[in-house]
Every structure is written in structure tokens, then in C-alpha cells.
ZAFI-686185 format. One record per residue (C-alpha): z, x, y; residue number from 1; residue in one letter. Coordinates in pm, 1 decimal. Layout:
# residues N
up|east|north|k|r
Z|X|Y|NUM|A
...
//
This chain:
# residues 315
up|east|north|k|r
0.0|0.0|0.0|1|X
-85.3|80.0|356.0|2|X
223.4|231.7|608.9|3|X
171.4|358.1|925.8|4|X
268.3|706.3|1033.0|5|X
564.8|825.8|1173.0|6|X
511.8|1098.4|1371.4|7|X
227.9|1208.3|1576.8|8|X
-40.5|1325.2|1290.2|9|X
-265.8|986.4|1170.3|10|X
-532.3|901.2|930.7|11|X
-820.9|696.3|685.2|12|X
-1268.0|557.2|736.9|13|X
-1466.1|333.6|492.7|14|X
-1885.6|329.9|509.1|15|X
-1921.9|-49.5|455.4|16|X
-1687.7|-92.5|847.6|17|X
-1802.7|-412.3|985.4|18|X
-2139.5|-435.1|1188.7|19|X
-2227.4|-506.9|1528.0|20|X
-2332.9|-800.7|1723.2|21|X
-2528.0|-775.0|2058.4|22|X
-2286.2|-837.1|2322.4|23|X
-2562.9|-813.0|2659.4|24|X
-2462.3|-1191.1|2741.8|25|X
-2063.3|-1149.8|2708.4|26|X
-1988.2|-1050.3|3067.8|27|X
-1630.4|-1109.7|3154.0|28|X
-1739.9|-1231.0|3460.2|29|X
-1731.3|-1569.7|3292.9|30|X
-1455.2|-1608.3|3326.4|31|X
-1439.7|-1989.5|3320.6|32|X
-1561.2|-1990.2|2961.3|33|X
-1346.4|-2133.9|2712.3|34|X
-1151.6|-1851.1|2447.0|35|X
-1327.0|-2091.7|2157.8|36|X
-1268.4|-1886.8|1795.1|37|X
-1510.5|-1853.0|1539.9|38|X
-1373.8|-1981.2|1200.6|39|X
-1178.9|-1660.6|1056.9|40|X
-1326.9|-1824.1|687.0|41|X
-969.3|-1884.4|558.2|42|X
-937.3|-2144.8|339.0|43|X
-765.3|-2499.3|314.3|44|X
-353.3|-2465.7|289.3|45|X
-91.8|-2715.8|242.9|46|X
81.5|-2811.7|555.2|47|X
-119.7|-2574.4|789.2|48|X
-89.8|-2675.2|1135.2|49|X
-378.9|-2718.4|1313.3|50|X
-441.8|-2455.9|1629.1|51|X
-320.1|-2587.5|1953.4|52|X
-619.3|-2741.1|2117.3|53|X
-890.6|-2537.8|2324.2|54|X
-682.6|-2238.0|2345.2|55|X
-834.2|-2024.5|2046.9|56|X
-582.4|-1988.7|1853.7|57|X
-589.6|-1844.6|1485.9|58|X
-423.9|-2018.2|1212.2|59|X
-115.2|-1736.4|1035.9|60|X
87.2|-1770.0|762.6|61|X
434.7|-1631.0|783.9|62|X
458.6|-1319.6|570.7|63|X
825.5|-1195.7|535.8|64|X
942.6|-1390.3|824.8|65|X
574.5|-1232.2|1112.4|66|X
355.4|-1508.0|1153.0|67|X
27.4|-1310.0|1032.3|68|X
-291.6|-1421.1|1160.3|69|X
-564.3|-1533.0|892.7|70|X
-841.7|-1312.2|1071.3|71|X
-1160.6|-1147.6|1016.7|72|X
-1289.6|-878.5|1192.1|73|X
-1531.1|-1101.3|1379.9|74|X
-1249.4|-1369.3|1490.3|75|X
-995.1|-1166.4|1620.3|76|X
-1246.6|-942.6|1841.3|77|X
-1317.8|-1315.7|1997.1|78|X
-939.7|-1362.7|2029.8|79|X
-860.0|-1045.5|2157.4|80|X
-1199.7|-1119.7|2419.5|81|X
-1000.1|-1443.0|2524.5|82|X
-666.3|-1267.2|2547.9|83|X
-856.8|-1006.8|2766.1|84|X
-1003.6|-1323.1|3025.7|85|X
-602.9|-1441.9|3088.8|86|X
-447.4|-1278.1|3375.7|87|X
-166.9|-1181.1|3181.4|88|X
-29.5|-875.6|2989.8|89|X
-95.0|-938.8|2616.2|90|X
-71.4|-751.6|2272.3|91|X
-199.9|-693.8|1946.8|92|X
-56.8|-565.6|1638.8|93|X
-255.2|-444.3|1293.9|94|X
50.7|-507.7|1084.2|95|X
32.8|-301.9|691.5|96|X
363.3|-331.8|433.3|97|X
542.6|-42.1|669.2|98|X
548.3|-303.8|959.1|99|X
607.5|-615.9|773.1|100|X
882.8|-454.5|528.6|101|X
1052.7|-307.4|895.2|102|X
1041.4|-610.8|1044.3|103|X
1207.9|-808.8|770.8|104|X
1450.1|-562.7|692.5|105|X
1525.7|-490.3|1084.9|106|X
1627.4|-820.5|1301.4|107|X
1503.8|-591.3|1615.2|108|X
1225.4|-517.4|1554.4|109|X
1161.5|-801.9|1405.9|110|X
1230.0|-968.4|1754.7|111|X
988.1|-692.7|1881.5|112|X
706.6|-827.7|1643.2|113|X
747.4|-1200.7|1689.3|114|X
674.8|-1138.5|2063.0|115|X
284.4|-981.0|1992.2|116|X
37.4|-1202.2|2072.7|117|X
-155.3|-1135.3|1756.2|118|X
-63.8|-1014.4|1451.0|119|X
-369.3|-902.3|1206.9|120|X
-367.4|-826.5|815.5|121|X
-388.1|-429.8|851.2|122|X
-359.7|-356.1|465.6|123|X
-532.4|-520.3|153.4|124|X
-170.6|-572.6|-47.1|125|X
-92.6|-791.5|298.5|126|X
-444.5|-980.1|238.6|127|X
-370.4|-1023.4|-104.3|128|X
-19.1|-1190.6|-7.2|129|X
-198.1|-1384.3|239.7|130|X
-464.1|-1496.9|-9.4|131|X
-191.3|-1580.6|-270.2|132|X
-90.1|-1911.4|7.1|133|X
-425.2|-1968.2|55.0|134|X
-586.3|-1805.0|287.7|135|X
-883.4|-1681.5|157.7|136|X
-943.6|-1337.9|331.6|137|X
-1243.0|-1129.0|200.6|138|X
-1143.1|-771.6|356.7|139|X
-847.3|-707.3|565.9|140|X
-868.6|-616.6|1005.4|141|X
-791.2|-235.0|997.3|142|X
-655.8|-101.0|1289.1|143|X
-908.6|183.4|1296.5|144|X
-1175.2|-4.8|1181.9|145|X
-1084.2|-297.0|1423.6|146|X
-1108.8|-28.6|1723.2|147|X
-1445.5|82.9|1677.3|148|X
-1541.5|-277.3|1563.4|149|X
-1446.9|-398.9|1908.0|150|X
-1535.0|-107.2|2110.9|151|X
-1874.4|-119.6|1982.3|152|X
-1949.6|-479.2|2022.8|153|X
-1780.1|-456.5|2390.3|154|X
-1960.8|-303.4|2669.0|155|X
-2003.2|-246.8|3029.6|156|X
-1848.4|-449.7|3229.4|157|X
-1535.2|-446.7|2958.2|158|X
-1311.5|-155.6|3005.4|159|X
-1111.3|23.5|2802.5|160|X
-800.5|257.8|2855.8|161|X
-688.3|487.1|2601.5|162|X
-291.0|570.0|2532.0|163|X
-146.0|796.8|2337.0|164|X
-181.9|1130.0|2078.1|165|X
-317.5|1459.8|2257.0|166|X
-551.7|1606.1|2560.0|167|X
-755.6|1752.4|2287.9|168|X
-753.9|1452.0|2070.7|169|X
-857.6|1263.2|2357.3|170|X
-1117.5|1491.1|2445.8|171|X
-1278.1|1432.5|2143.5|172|X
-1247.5|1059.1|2080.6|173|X
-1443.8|987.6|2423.5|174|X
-1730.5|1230.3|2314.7|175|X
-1726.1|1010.8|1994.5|176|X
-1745.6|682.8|2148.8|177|X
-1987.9|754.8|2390.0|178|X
-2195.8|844.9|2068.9|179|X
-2083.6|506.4|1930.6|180|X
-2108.6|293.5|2252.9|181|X
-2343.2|471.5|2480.7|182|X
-2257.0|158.1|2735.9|183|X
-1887.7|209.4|2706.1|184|X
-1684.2|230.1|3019.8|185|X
-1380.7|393.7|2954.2|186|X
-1187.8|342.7|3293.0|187|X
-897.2|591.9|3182.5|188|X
-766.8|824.7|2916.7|189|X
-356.5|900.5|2909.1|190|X
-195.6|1132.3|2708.1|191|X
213.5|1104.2|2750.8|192|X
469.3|1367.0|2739.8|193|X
550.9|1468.9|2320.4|194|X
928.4|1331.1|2374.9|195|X
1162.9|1022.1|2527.9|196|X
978.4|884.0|2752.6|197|X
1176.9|863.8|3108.9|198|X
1185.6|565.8|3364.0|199|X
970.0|804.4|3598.6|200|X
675.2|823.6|3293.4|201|X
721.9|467.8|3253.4|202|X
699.1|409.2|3621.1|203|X
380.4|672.8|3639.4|204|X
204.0|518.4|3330.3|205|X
215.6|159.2|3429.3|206|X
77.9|254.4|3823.8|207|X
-247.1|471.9|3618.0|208|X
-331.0|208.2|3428.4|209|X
-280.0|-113.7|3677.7|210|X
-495.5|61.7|3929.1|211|X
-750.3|112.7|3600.7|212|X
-760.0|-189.1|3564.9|213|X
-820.2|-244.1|3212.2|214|X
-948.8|-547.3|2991.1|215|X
-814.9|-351.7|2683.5|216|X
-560.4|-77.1|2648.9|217|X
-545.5|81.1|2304.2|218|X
-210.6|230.0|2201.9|219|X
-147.2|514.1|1969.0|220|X
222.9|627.7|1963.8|221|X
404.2|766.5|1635.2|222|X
543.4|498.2|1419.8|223|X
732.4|177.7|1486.9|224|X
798.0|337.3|1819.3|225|X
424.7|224.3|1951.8|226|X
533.1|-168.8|1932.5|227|X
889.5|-147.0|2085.9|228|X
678.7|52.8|2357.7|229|X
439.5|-197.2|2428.3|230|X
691.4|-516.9|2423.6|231|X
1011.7|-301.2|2626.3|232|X
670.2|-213.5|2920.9|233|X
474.3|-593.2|2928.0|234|X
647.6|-711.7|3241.7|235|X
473.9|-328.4|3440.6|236|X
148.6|-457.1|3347.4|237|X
-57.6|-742.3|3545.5|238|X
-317.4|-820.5|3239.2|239|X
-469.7|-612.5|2966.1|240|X
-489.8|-681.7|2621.9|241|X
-222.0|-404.7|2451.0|242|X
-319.1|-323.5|2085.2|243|X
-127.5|-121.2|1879.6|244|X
-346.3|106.4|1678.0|245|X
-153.5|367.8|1542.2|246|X
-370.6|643.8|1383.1|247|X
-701.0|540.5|1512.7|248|X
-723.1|823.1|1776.8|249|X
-719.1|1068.8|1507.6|250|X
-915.8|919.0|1270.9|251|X
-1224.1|839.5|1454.3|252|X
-1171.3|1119.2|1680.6|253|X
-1237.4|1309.7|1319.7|254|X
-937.4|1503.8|1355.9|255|X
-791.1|1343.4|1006.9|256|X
-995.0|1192.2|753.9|257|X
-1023.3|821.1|614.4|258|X
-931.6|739.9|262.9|259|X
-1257.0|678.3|9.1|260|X
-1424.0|356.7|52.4|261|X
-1299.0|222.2|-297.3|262|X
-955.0|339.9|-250.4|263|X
-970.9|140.1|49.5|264|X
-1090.0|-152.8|-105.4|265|X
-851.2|-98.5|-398.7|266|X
-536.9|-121.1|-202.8|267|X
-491.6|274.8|-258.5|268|X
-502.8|392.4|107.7|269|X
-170.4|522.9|48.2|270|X
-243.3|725.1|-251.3|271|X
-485.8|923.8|-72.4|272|X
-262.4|1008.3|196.9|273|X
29.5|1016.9|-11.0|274|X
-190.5|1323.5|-166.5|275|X
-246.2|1511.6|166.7|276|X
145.6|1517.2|298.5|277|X
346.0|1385.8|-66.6|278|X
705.0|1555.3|118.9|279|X
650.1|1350.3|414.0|280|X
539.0|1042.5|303.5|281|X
668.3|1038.2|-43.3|282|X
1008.7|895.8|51.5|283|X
874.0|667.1|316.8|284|X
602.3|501.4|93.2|285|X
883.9|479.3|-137.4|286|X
1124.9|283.4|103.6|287|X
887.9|63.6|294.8|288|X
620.9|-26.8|-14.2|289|X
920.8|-154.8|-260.9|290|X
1065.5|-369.7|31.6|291|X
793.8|-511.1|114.7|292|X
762.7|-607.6|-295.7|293|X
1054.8|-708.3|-319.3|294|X
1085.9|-914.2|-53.0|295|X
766.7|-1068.8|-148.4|296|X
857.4|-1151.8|-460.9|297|X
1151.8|-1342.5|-319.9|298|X
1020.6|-1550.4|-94.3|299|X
716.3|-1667.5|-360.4|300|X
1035.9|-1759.4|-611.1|301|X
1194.4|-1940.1|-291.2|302|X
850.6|-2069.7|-180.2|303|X
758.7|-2203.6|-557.1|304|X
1168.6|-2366.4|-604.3|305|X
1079.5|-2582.5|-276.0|306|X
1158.3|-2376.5|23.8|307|X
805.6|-2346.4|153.4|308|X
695.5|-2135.8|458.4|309|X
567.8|-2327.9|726.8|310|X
205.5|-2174.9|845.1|311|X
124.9|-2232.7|1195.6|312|X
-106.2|-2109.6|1482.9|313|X
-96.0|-1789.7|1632.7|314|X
-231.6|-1572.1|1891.6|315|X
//
């Protein structure tokens, strides 16, 4: 199963990612359009609510107590579009079996997660639990995968700002995505101090980007760390869509390498990189993979003797 790292080194990168779509007549100049959704092709489910009306909502299930969305790659790109039109601070979270085990496990953070605007189906043992109460997911939203998914399919006049990992790293990732999005327009590119951030950064970050103004600002900050960040800075922001993306920077920057497509598909994105650093992640895999089973597992014998999780709308 999929976790997220912990400190500042990321990884995975499949060949079948999702394709493009021509995006010349998506100008966020419309801004009176309405955030419709494209059906995310989940199927029917007992005692799914229906999405609140007009506001493009995507149906979730609750997965160890996070309301996870039922998404494709295609729907939540439109979602995270329609978050991006609202002149409002907003956030996104790819959520594997590190994040949901945490959050169950940790009344904080799960706080922390319940506040995201979005959460998506980051690992294929989450789409499986998803798909076990009927949701009918073909391929999970990976955060990586998501990112260039979205920056791809979004350019000029959509702007993106990039947080997080190193100058080099940086560096790198825009020559990359100029390669991938010729029409990109990348209106900033932060790297923050390696340690606790201080009021003053905080103060200094959220002044850069407001006077970027961006539509999206991708996030990619060690660990659980990245969310708390996000929520704990909302209220410095005036809009932007916030999406936590962990080890995307260094992935499709092509400083760390993705997992085999059919390890991917397989579920087995944590064998490979249990392979490259087994003292490092060894323990954590350990920890976060078994609660995530285990709470699983109880809630299905809870859900099956009558006590039934309530799906709803999200995003």
C-alpha cells in the first residue's frame, strides 16, 4: 500500500498516466460559468446522498472516518477548476493508507483532514476499499499523476505557483513542465527554509504568493506536515486552490523515480520503494499499512452487523 514520505526525499511514474483534453476554450475569465462535474463513473450505492445542487460537488464515501471523494482523474481536475473560479482559499488532498490510517488513529489531524475541500483516492488499496461500498473506481487520482494531469490540461491564463522541496529541484521541475505545457504560466516558484517555519516565513510566504496571484498552488512539504501547513495558513490566502502533493516535485522533476507501471496497478507502489530505502520506510510501512487494515476490517464487520457509513457529497 501507498504512504507518503516523511521527510524531504519523494518518489513513483506509470506510462499509461491519463491523457489530455484541449483546454483553448477554458478561460477563467468565465467566470460566471457554473462548476458543473462530469460524472466521476462511480457506481450506484445504498443511501448515497445526492450532491448539493449546482455546486459540483463529488459524491465520497467515508473511509476510516475522511469523507473520500469517488473521483477520476477527469472529475476532480473539473472540481479543482471550479474550486479555482471561487474567491476563496481552498484545498486538496491525494489521501493513500499513510493519510487515512493517521487520520483515524490521530483526532488532530483528523480535524486537519475533514477541513480539505477535496479529498481524492491517492492509492489503489484505498480504491479497492472504496470499490468494496460501491463505488466503482477504475484507477485511483495519484497525486503525481494528478499534477501533471492538471497542469497539462490547464493553460495560459491559469496560473500556477509552486511550494515546497529545493532551488535545484525547482529548477528542474519548471524546465520539465515547460516541456510538458509549453503554454504554462507559472506565476511563482518558492522554496522555504529546511526547518520550523517562523511567523516571519509565514508572513513572507503568504505576501509572495497573494501578490502572484495564483489559481492553483501546489504544495510539497515532508509528510503529514504539508496538510497541517496548508489548513493552520488558509485564512493568509485570498483564493487559490491549495493541493497537497507530496512527492510530485521530485518525481516529475526526475530527481526520484516512479514505481513500474504494474506494480502500480498492482497495489505494490510500496514494495518498490520499500526496496530503495527498506531502514527508513520499513517501520513506517509497517505502522501505517496494518492500521489502515485493521481498521478497515473493523468498520466492514461494523458496517455488515448494521452500523453503516453514511456516504455523502464532498468537495
Amino acid at each position: 500500500m501507498d504512504t507518503r514520505a516523511e521527510d524531504l526525499h519523494w518518489q513513483d511514474h506509470r506510462s499509461d498516466a491519463p491523457t489530455t483534453t484541449d483546454k483553448s476554450s477554458d478561460s477563467k475569465a468565465q467566470s460566471s460559468r457554473q462548476a458543473s462535474e462530469p460524472s466521476s463513473g462511480t457506481g450506484s450505492l445504498e443511501g448515497r446522498k445526492t450532491p448539493r445542487p449546482d455546486d459540483g460537488s463529488l459524491e465520497s464515501i467515508k473511509l476510516l472516518g475522511t469523507q473520500v471523494a469517488c473521483a477520476t482523474y477527469a472529475s476532480a481536475l473539473e472540481r479543482i477548476k471550479a474550486l479555482a473560479l471561487e474567491q476563496r482559499p481552498s484545498a486538496v488532498c491525494p489521501s493513500n493508507t499513510h493519510i487515512l490510517g493517521e487520520a483515524r488513529h490521530n483526532p488532530a489531524f483528523a480535524q486537519i483532514l475533514d477541513r480539505f475541500d477535496l479529498v481524492l483516492p491517492d492509492g489503489m488499496p484505498v480504491v479497492w476499499a472504496l470499490n468494496f461500498r460501491g463505488a466503482g473506481l477504475k484507477d485511483r487520482v495519484y497525486g503525481p499523476y494528478f499534477m501533471r494531469h492538471a497542469l497539462r490540461s490547464t493553460p495560459r491564463p491559469w496560473r500556477h505557483f509552486f511550494f515546497g522541496d529545493s532551488e535545484a529541484c525547482l529548477s528542474e521541475l519548471r524546465h520539465v513542465l515547460l516541456q510538458l505545457q509549453p503554454d504554462i504560466e507559472i506565476v511563482g516558484m518558492l522554496s522555504p527554509p529546511f526547518r520550523p517555519f517562523t511567523e516571519a516565513d509565514e508572513a513572507s510566504f503568504a505576501d509572495t504568493i497573494n501578490r502572484a496571484d495564483p489559481d492553483f498552488v501546489w504544495v510539497a512539504l515532508p509528510g503529514v506536515r504539508m496538510e497541517q501547513w496548508i489548513m493552520d495558513n488558509q485564512a493568509r490566502y485570498r483564493r487559490g486552490v491549495f493541493l497537497a502533493v507530496g512527492d510530485a516535485f521530485s518525481l516529475l522533476s526526475g530527481r526520484r523515480s516512479f514505481a513500474p507501471a504494474w506494480m502500480q496497478r498492482t497495489g505494490l507502489t510500496w514494495a518498490y520503494r520499500l526496496s530503495k530505502e527498506p531502514l527508513r520506510l520499513g517501520p513506517r510501512y509497517l505502522q501505517y499499512n496494518l492500521t489502515f487494515v485493521l481498521y478497515w476490517l473493523w468498520d466492514v464487520l461494523r458496517w455488515r452487523g448494521g452500523g453503516k457509513a453514511r456516504p455523502s457529497a464532498q468537495g
